[in-house]
One Martini backbone bead per residue (centre of mass of N, CA, C, O) as a GRO file, in nm:
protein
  283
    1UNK     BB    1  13.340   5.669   8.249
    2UNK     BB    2  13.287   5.536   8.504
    3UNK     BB    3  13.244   5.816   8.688
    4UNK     BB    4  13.010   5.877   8.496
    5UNK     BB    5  12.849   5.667   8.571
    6UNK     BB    6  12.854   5.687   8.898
    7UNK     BB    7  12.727   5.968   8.902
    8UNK     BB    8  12.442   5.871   8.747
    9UNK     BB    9  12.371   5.669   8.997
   10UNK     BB   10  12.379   5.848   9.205
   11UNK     BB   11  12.153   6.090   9.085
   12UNK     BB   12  11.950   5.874   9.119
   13UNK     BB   13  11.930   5.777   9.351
   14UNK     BB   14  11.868   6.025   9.507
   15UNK     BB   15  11.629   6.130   9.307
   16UNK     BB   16  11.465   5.858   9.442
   17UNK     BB   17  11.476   5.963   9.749
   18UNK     BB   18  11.305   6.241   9.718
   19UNK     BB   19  11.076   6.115   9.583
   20UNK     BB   20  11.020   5.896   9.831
   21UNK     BB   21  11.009   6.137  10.047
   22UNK     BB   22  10.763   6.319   9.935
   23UNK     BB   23  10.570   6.102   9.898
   24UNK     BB   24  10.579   5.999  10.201
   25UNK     BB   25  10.491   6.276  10.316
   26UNK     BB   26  10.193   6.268  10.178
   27UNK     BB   27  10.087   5.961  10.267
   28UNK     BB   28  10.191   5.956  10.617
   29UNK     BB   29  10.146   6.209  10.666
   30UNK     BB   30   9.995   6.543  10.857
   31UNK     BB   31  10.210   6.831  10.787
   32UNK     BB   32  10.131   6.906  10.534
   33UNK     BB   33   9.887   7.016  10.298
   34UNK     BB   34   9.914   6.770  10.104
   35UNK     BB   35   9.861   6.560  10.346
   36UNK     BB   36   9.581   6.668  10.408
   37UNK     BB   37   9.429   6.654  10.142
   38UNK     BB   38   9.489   6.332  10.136
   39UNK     BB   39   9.348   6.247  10.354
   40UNK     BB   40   9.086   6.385  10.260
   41UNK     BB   41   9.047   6.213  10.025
   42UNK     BB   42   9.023   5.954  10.146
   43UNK     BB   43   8.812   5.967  10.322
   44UNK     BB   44   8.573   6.029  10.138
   45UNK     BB   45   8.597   5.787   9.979
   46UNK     BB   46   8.561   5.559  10.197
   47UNK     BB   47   8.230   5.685  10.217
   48UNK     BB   48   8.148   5.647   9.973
   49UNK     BB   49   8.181   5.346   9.903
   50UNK     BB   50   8.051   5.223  10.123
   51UNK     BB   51   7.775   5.369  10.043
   52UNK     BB   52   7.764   5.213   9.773
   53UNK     BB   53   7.772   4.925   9.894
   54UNK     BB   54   7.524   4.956  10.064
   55UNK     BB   55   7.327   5.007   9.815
   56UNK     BB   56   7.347   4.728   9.674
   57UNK     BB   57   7.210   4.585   9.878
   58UNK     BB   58   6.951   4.742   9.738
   59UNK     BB   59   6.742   4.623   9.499
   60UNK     BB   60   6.617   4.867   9.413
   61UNK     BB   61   6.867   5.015   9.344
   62UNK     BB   62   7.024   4.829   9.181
   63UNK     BB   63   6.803   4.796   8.961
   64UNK     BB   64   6.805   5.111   8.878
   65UNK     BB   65   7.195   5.130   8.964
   66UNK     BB   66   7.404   4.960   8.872
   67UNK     BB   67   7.559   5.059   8.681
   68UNK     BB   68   7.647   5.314   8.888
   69UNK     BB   69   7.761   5.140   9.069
   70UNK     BB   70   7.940   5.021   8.957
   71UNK     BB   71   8.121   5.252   8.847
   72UNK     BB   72   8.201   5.341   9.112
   73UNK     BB   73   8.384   5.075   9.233
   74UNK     BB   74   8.596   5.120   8.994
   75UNK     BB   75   8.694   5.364   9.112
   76UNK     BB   76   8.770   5.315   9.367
   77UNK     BB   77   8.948   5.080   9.315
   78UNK     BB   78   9.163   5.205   9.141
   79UNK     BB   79   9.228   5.431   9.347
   80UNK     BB   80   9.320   5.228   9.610
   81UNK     BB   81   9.545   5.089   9.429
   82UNK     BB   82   9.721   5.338   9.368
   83UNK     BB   83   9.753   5.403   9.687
   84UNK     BB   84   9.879   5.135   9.746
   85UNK     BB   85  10.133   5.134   9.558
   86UNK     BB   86  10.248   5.379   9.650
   87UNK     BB   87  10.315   5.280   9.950
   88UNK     BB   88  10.528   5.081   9.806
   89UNK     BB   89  10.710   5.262   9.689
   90UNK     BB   90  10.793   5.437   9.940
   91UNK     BB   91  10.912   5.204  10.100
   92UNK     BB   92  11.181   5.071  10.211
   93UNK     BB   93  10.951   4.788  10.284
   94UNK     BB   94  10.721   4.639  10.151
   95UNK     BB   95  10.632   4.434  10.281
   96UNK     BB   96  10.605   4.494  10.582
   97UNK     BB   97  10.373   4.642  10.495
   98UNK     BB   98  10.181   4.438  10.343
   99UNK     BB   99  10.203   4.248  10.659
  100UNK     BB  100  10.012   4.440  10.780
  101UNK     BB  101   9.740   4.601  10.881
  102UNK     BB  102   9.695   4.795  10.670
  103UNK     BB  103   9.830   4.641  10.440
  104UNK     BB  104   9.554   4.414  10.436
  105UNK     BB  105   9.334   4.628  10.426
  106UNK     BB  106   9.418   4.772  10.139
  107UNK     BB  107   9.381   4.495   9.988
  108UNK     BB  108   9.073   4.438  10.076
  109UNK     BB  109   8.971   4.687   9.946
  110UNK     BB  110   9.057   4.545   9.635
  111UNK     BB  111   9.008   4.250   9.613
  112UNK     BB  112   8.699   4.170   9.534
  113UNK     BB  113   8.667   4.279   9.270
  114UNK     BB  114   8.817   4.126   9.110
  115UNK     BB  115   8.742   3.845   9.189
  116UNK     BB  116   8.434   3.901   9.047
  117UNK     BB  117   8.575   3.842   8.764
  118UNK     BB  118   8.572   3.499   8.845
  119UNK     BB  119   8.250   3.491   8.909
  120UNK     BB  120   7.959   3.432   8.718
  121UNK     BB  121   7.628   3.534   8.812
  122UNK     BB  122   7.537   3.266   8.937
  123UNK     BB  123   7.366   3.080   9.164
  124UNK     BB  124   7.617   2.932   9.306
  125UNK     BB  125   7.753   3.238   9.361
  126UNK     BB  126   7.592   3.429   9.516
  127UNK     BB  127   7.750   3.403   9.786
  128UNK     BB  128   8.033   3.466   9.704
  129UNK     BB  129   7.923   3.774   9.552
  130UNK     BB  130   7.826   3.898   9.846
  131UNK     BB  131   8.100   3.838  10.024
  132UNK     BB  132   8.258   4.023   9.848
  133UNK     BB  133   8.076   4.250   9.958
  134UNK     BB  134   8.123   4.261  10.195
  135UNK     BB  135   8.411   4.301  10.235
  136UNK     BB  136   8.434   4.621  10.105
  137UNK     BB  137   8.383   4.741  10.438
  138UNK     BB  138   8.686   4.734  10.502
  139UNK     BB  139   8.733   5.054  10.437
  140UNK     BB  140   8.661   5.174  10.709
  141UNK     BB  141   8.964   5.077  10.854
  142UNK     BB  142   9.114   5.322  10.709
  143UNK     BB  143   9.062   5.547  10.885
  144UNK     BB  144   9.252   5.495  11.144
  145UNK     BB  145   9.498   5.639  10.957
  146UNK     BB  146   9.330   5.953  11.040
  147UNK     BB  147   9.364   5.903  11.318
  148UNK     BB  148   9.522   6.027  11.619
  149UNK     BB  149   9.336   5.893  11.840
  150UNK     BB  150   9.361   5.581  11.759
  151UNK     BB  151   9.676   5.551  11.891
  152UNK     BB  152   9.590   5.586  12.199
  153UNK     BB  153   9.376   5.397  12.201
  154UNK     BB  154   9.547   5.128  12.127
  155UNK     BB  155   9.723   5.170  12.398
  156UNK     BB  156   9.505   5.150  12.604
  157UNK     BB  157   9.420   4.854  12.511
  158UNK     BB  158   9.721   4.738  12.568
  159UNK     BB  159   9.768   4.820  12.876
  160UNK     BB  160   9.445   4.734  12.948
  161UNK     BB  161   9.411   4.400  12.909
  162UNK     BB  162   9.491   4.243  13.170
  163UNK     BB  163   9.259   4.336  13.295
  164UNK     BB  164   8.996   4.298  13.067
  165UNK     BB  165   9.026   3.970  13.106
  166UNK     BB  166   8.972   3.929  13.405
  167UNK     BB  167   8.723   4.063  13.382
  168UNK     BB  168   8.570   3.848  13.179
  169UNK     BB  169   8.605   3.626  13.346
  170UNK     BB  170   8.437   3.698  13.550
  171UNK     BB  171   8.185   3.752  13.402
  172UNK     BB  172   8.158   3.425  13.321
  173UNK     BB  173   8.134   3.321  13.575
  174UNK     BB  174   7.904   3.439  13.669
  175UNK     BB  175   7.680   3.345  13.399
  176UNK     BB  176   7.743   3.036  13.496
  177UNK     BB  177   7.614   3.056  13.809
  178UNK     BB  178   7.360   3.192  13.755
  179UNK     BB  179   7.253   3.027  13.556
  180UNK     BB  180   7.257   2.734  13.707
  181UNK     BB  181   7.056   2.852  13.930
  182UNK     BB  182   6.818   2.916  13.762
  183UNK     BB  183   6.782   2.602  13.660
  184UNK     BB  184   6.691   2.512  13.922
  185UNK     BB  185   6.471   2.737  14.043
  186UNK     BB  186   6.308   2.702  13.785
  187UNK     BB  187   6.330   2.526  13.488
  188UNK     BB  188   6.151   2.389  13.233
  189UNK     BB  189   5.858   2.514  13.279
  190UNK     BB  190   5.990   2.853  13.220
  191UNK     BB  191   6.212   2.782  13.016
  192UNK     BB  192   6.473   2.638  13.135
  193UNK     BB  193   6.607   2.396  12.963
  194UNK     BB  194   6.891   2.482  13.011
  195UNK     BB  195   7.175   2.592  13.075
  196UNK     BB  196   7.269   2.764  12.843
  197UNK     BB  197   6.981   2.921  12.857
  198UNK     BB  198   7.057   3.066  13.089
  199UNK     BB  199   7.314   3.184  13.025
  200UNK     BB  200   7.150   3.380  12.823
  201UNK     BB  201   6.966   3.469  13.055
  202UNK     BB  202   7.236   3.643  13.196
  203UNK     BB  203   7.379   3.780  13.010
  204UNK     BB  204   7.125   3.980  12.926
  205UNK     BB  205   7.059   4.083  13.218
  206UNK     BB  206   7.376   4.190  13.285
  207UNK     BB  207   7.351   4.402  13.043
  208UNK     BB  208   7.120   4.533  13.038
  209UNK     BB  209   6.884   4.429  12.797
  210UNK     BB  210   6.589   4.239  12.813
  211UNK     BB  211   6.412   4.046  12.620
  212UNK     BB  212   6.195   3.890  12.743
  213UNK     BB  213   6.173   3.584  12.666
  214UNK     BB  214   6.324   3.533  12.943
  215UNK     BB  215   6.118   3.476  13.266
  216UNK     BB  216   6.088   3.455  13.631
  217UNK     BB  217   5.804   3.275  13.799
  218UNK     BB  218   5.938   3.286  14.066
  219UNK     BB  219   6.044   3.462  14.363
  220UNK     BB  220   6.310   3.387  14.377
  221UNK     BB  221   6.399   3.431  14.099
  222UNK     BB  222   6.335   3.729  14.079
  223UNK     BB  223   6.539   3.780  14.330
  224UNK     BB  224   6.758   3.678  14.127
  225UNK     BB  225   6.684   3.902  13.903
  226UNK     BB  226   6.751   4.170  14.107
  227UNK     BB  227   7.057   4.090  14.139
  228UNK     BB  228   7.164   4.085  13.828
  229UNK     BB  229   7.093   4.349  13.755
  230UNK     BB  230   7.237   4.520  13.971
  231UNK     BB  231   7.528   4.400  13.883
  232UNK     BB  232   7.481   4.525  13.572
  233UNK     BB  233   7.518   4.841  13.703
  234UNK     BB  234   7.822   4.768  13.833
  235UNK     BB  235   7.983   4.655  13.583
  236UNK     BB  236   8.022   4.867  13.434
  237UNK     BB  237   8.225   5.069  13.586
  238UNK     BB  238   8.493   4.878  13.531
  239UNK     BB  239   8.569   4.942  13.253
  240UNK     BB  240   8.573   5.275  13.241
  241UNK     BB  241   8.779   5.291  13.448
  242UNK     BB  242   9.037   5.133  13.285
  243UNK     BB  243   9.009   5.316  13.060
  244UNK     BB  244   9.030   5.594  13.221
  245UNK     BB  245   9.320   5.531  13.368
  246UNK     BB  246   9.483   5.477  13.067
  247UNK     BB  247   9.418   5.771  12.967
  248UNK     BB  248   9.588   5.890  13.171
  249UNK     BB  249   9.849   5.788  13.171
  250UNK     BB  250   9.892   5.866  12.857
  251UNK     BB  251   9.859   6.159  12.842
  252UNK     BB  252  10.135   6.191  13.083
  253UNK     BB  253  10.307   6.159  12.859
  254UNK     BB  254  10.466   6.150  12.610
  255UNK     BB  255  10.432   6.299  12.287
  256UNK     BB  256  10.269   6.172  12.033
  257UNK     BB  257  10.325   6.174  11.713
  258UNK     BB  258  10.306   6.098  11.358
  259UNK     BB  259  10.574   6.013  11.251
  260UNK     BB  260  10.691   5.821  11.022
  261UNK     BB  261  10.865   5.555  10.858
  262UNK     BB  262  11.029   5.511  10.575
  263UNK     BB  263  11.115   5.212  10.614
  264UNK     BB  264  10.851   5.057  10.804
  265UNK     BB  265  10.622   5.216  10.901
  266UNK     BB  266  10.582   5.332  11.146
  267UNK     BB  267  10.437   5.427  11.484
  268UNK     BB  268  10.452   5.643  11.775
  269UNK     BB  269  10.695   5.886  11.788
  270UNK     BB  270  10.836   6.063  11.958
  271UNK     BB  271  10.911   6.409  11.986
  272UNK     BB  272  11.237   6.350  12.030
  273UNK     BB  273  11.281   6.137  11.830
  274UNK     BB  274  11.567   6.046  11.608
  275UNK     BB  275  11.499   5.689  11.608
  276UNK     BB  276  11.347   5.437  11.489
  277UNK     BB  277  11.205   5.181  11.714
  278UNK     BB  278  11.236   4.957  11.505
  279UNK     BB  279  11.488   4.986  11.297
  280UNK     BB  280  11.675   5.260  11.348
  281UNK     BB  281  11.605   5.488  11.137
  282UNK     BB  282  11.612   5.756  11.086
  283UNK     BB  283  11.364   6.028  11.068
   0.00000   0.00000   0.00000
Protein backbone atom coordinates (compact mmCIF):
# COMPACT_ATOMS: atom_id res chain seq x y z
CA UNK A 1 0.00 0.00 0.00
CA UNK A 2 2.68 2.18 1.01
CA UNK A 3 4.61 1.62 -2.47
CA UNK A 4 1.54 2.69 -4.18
CA UNK A 5 1.15 5.49 -2.42
CA UNK A 6 4.28 6.62 -3.37
CA UNK A 7 4.03 5.82 -7.00
CA UNK A 8 1.12 7.68 -6.93
CA UNK A 9 2.51 11.00 -5.66
CA UNK A 10 5.94 10.57 -7.86
CA UNK A 11 3.20 10.07 -10.66
CA UNK A 12 1.83 13.28 -9.58
CA UNK A 13 4.41 14.97 -8.99
CA UNK A 14 6.19 14.27 -12.61
CA UNK A 15 2.86 15.05 -14.11
CA UNK A 16 2.99 18.68 -12.17
CA UNK A 17 6.56 18.85 -13.29
CA UNK A 18 5.71 18.76 -17.19
CA UNK A 19 2.52 20.75 -17.04
CA UNK A 20 4.07 23.57 -14.97
CA UNK A 21 7.66 22.69 -17.70
CA UNK A 22 5.15 23.37 -20.58
CA UNK A 23 3.31 26.20 -18.97
CA UNK A 24 6.38 28.16 -18.44
CA UNK A 25 7.65 26.99 -22.01
CA UNK A 26 4.51 29.09 -22.96
CA UNK A 27 4.35 31.91 -20.76
CA UNK A 28 8.47 32.68 -20.69
CA UNK A 29 9.82 31.81 -23.83
CA UNK A 30 9.59 32.96 -27.13
CA UNK A 31 10.81 30.13 -29.22
CA UNK A 32 7.35 27.83 -29.56
CA UNK A 33 4.83 28.97 -32.24
CA UNK A 34 2.52 29.02 -28.87
CA UNK A 35 4.57 31.27 -26.90
CA UNK A 36 4.77 33.31 -29.56
CA UNK A 37 1.03 33.47 -29.83
CA UNK A 38 0.82 34.45 -26.20
CA UNK A 39 3.49 36.99 -26.84
CA UNK A 40 1.41 38.63 -29.68
CA UNK A 41 -1.33 38.47 -27.58
CA UNK A 42 -0.56 39.99 -24.33
CA UNK A 43 0.76 42.82 -26.81
CA UNK A 44 -2.06 43.79 -28.01
CA UNK A 45 -4.38 43.75 -24.66
CA UNK A 46 -1.45 45.77 -23.10
CA UNK A 47 -1.87 48.72 -26.20
CA UNK A 48 -5.27 48.05 -26.35
CA UNK A 49 -5.64 48.53 -22.24
CA UNK A 50 -3.24 51.59 -22.26
CA UNK A 51 -5.67 52.76 -25.07
CA UNK A 52 -8.77 52.28 -22.66
CA UNK A 53 -7.04 54.40 -20.42
CA UNK A 54 -6.02 57.07 -22.40
CA UNK A 55 -9.73 57.58 -24.16
CA UNK A 56 -11.28 57.34 -20.22
CA UNK A 57 -8.90 60.52 -19.52
CA UNK A 58 -10.82 62.19 -22.21
CA UNK A 59 -14.31 63.65 -20.63
CA UNK A 60 -16.65 63.67 -23.84
CA UNK A 61 -15.63 60.08 -24.43
CA UNK A 62 -15.86 59.24 -20.76
CA UNK A 63 -19.27 60.69 -20.28
CA UNK A 64 -20.47 59.20 -23.59
CA UNK A 65 -18.64 55.46 -23.53
CA UNK A 66 -17.92 55.13 -20.00
CA UNK A 67 -20.09 51.94 -19.41
CA UNK A 68 -18.22 50.80 -22.18
CA UNK A 69 -14.84 51.89 -21.47
CA UNK A 70 -15.31 50.14 -17.72
CA UNK A 71 -16.29 47.40 -19.44
CA UNK A 72 -13.57 47.29 -21.25
CA UNK A 73 -10.87 48.12 -18.24
CA UNK A 74 -12.47 44.88 -16.09
CA UNK A 75 -11.94 42.71 -19.39
CA UNK A 76 -8.19 43.57 -19.12
CA UNK A 77 -8.01 43.47 -15.17
CA UNK A 78 -9.47 40.12 -15.43
CA UNK A 79 -7.13 39.00 -18.30
CA UNK A 80 -3.93 40.52 -16.85
CA UNK A 81 -4.77 38.73 -13.18
CA UNK A 82 -4.96 35.82 -14.78
CA UNK A 83 -1.55 36.02 -16.71
CA UNK A 84 -0.30 37.50 -13.71
CA UNK A 85 -1.20 33.90 -11.21
CA UNK A 86 -0.16 31.98 -14.40
CA UNK A 87 3.23 33.31 -14.45
CA UNK A 88 3.49 32.49 -10.13
CA UNK A 89 2.18 29.32 -10.63
CA UNK A 90 4.91 28.35 -12.90
CA UNK A 91 7.87 29.33 -11.71
CA UNK A 92 10.04 27.36 -9.28
CA UNK A 93 10.21 30.56 -6.76
CA UNK A 94 6.49 32.20 -6.74
CA UNK A 95 7.90 34.93 -4.27
CA UNK A 96 11.16 35.73 -6.27
CA UNK A 97 9.37 36.62 -9.43
CA UNK A 98 6.52 38.51 -7.70
CA UNK A 99 8.98 40.94 -5.50
CA UNK A 100 11.34 40.91 -8.75
CA UNK A 101 10.56 44.27 -11.78
CA UNK A 102 8.52 42.60 -13.87
CA UNK A 103 6.35 41.19 -11.38
CA UNK A 104 5.73 44.77 -9.45
CA UNK A 105 5.05 45.74 -12.90
CA UNK A 106 2.51 43.03 -13.19
CA UNK A 107 0.92 43.70 -9.78
CA UNK A 108 0.82 47.27 -10.06
CA UNK A 109 -1.15 46.58 -13.87
CA UNK A 110 -3.98 44.94 -12.00
CA UNK A 111 -3.63 46.34 -8.94
CA UNK A 112 -5.24 49.96 -9.56
CA UNK A 113 -8.93 48.50 -10.66
CA UNK A 114 -9.36 46.46 -7.66
CA UNK A 115 -8.26 49.20 -5.29
CA UNK A 116 -10.99 51.64 -7.41
CA UNK A 117 -13.64 48.91 -6.05
CA UNK A 118 -12.64 50.56 -2.03
CA UNK A 119 -13.16 54.37 -2.79
CA UNK A 120 -16.60 55.63 -4.05
CA UNK A 121 -16.58 58.21 -6.58
CA UNK A 122 -17.02 61.22 -4.03
CA UNK A 123 -15.30 64.77 -4.49
CA UNK A 124 -13.08 63.95 -1.71
CA UNK A 125 -11.94 60.30 -3.85
CA UNK A 126 -11.89 62.22 -7.15
CA UNK A 127 -7.92 62.41 -7.14
CA UNK A 128 -7.24 59.19 -5.17
CA UNK A 129 -8.96 57.36 -8.43
CA UNK A 130 -7.78 59.33 -10.89
CA UNK A 131 -4.35 58.76 -9.47
CA UNK A 132 -5.39 55.41 -9.66
CA UNK A 133 -6.25 55.74 -13.24
CA UNK A 134 -3.50 57.24 -13.82
CA UNK A 135 -1.27 54.28 -12.62
CA UNK A 136 -2.89 51.69 -15.00
CA UNK A 137 -0.57 53.13 -17.75
CA UNK A 138 2.25 51.26 -16.35
CA UNK A 139 1.21 48.17 -18.31
CA UNK A 140 3.03 49.79 -21.24
CA UNK A 141 6.08 48.39 -19.75
CA UNK A 142 5.19 45.31 -19.51
CA UNK A 143 6.10 45.31 -23.35
CA UNK A 144 9.55 45.78 -22.54
CA UNK A 145 9.26 41.57 -21.60
CA UNK A 146 8.54 40.99 -25.39
CA UNK A 147 11.14 43.08 -27.07
CA UNK A 148 14.45 41.21 -27.35
CA UNK A 149 16.24 44.24 -27.76
CA UNK A 150 15.28 45.39 -24.52
CA UNK A 151 17.56 43.10 -22.86
CA UNK A 152 20.79 44.38 -24.54
CA UNK A 153 19.65 48.01 -24.02
CA UNK A 154 19.29 47.47 -20.64
CA UNK A 155 22.96 45.88 -20.63
CA UNK A 156 24.39 48.66 -22.56
CA UNK A 157 23.26 51.04 -19.98
CA UNK A 158 23.78 48.91 -16.98
CA UNK A 159 28.12 49.05 -18.29
CA UNK A 160 27.67 52.52 -19.39
CA UNK A 161 26.14 54.18 -15.93
CA UNK A 162 29.45 55.15 -14.66
CA UNK A 163 30.75 57.02 -17.79
CA UNK A 164 27.46 58.56 -18.14
CA UNK A 165 27.45 59.59 -14.52
CA UNK A 166 30.67 61.22 -14.86
CA UNK A 167 28.72 63.13 -18.21
CA UNK A 168 25.92 64.12 -15.98
CA UNK A 169 28.40 65.82 -13.65
CA UNK A 170 30.31 67.59 -15.81
CA UNK A 171 26.95 68.95 -17.26
CA UNK A 172 25.93 69.85 -13.91
CA UNK A 173 28.21 71.36 -13.09
CA UNK A 174 28.89 73.92 -16.33
CA UNK A 175 24.91 74.69 -15.79
CA UNK A 176 25.71 75.90 -12.56
CA UNK A 177 29.10 77.77 -13.79
CA UNK A 178 27.29 79.04 -16.95
CA UNK A 179 23.90 80.52 -15.34
CA UNK A 180 26.11 81.80 -12.30
CA UNK A 181 27.95 84.00 -14.55
CA UNK A 182 24.75 84.95 -16.41
CA UNK A 183 23.42 86.25 -13.48
CA UNK A 184 26.46 88.45 -12.47
CA UNK A 185 26.29 89.34 -16.25
CA UNK A 186 22.80 90.18 -17.06
CA UNK A 187 21.15 91.12 -13.91
CA UNK A 188 17.99 91.47 -12.40
CA UNK A 189 16.64 94.00 -14.59
CA UNK A 190 16.97 91.90 -17.57
CA UNK A 191 15.56 89.05 -16.32
CA UNK A 192 17.91 86.79 -14.49
CA UNK A 193 16.44 87.21 -10.87
CA UNK A 194 18.34 84.56 -9.09
CA UNK A 195 21.08 81.78 -9.78
CA UNK A 196 18.45 79.18 -9.97
CA UNK A 197 16.68 81.36 -12.45
CA UNK A 198 20.01 81.55 -14.40
CA UNK A 199 20.69 77.80 -14.33
CA UNK A 200 17.07 77.10 -15.48
CA UNK A 201 18.17 79.62 -18.77
CA UNK A 202 21.37 77.36 -18.68
CA UNK A 203 19.55 74.24 -18.49
CA UNK A 204 17.01 75.56 -21.56
CA UNK A 205 19.63 76.54 -23.80
CA UNK A 206 22.17 74.01 -22.68
CA UNK A 207 20.24 71.50 -24.53
CA UNK A 208 19.19 73.55 -27.57
CA UNK A 209 15.31 73.56 -26.45
CA UNK A 210 15.51 77.34 -25.96
CA UNK A 211 12.22 78.15 -24.87
CA UNK A 212 13.20 81.80 -25.09
CA UNK A 213 11.08 83.06 -22.25
CA UNK A 214 14.97 84.50 -20.74
CA UNK A 215 16.95 85.59 -23.09
CA UNK A 216 20.32 88.12 -22.65
CA UNK A 217 20.36 91.71 -23.32
CA UNK A 218 24.02 92.72 -23.04
CA UNK A 219 26.61 92.04 -25.81
CA UNK A 220 28.54 90.33 -23.47
CA UNK A 221 25.46 87.82 -22.29
CA UNK A 222 24.75 87.44 -25.97
CA UNK A 223 28.24 86.76 -26.49
CA UNK A 224 28.23 84.01 -23.48
CA UNK A 225 24.84 82.75 -24.93
CA UNK A 226 26.04 81.97 -28.41
CA UNK A 227 29.21 80.10 -26.40
CA UNK A 228 26.97 78.12 -24.48
CA UNK A 229 24.65 77.11 -27.79
CA UNK A 230 27.56 76.07 -29.26
CA UNK A 231 28.77 73.84 -26.76
CA UNK A 232 25.01 72.16 -26.13
CA UNK A 233 25.28 70.75 -29.92
CA UNK A 234 28.92 69.51 -29.03
CA UNK A 235 27.71 67.99 -25.67
CA UNK A 236 25.08 65.80 -27.54
CA UNK A 237 27.37 63.58 -28.81
CA UNK A 238 28.96 62.73 -25.84
CA UNK A 239 26.04 60.65 -24.86
CA UNK A 240 25.50 58.76 -28.14
CA UNK A 241 29.16 58.02 -28.64
CA UNK A 242 29.37 56.08 -24.95
CA UNK A 243 26.51 54.45 -25.76
CA UNK A 244 27.38 53.50 -29.32
CA UNK A 245 30.26 52.03 -28.36
CA UNK A 246 28.92 49.86 -25.60
CA UNK A 247 26.22 48.79 -28.49
CA UNK A 248 29.56 47.81 -30.43
CA UNK A 249 31.12 45.99 -27.55
CA UNK A 250 27.93 44.10 -26.72
CA UNK A 251 27.43 42.92 -29.98
CA UNK A 252 30.74 41.49 -30.17
CA UNK A 253 30.19 39.34 -27.18
CA UNK A 254 28.66 36.21 -26.78
CA UNK A 255 25.42 35.85 -27.95
CA UNK A 256 22.34 36.09 -25.28
CA UNK A 257 19.34 33.86 -25.78
CA UNK A 258 15.80 34.49 -24.76
CA UNK A 259 15.90 31.79 -22.33
CA UNK A 260 14.30 32.05 -19.04
CA UNK A 261 14.88 30.12 -16.23
CA UNK A 262 12.22 28.13 -14.67
CA UNK A 263 12.85 28.28 -11.36
CA UNK A 264 13.59 32.42 -10.44
CA UNK A 265 13.14 33.02 -14.02
CA UNK A 266 16.42 34.76 -14.71
CA UNK A 267 16.98 35.95 -18.07
CA UNK A 268 20.06 36.51 -20.19
CA UNK A 269 21.70 33.38 -20.26
CA UNK A 270 24.29 33.08 -22.89
CA UNK A 271 23.57 30.34 -25.60
CA UNK A 272 25.94 27.40 -24.77
CA UNK A 273 24.91 28.22 -20.88
CA UNK A 274 23.51 24.69 -19.56
CA UNK A 275 23.04 25.95 -16.29
CA UNK A 276 21.17 29.29 -14.58
CA UNK A 277 23.64 32.08 -13.73
CA UNK A 278 21.67 32.90 -10.95
CA UNK A 279 20.24 30.28 -8.93
CA UNK A 280 22.25 27.41 -10.82
CA UNK A 281 19.03 25.13 -11.71
CA UNK A 282 19.67 23.32 -15.13
CA UNK A 283 18.28 25.04 -17.70
Amino acid sequence: MSKFWNSTVARQKDQNRRWQGRLHEIIFEADTPASKWFDIVLIVSILLSVIVVMLDSVRHIREAHGDLLHLAEWFFTILFTAEYLLRLVCVGRPLLYATSFFGIVDLMAILPTYLDLLFPGSYHHLLVIRLLRVLRIFRVFKLVQYLGEANLLIQVLRSSRQKITVFLFTVLTLVVVLGSLMYVIEGEQNGFTSIPKSIYWAIVTLTTVGYGDISPKTNIGQALAAVVMILGYSIIVVPTGIVTAEFTQALTRQKITSRVCAECSAEGHHSDAVYCKQCGKKL
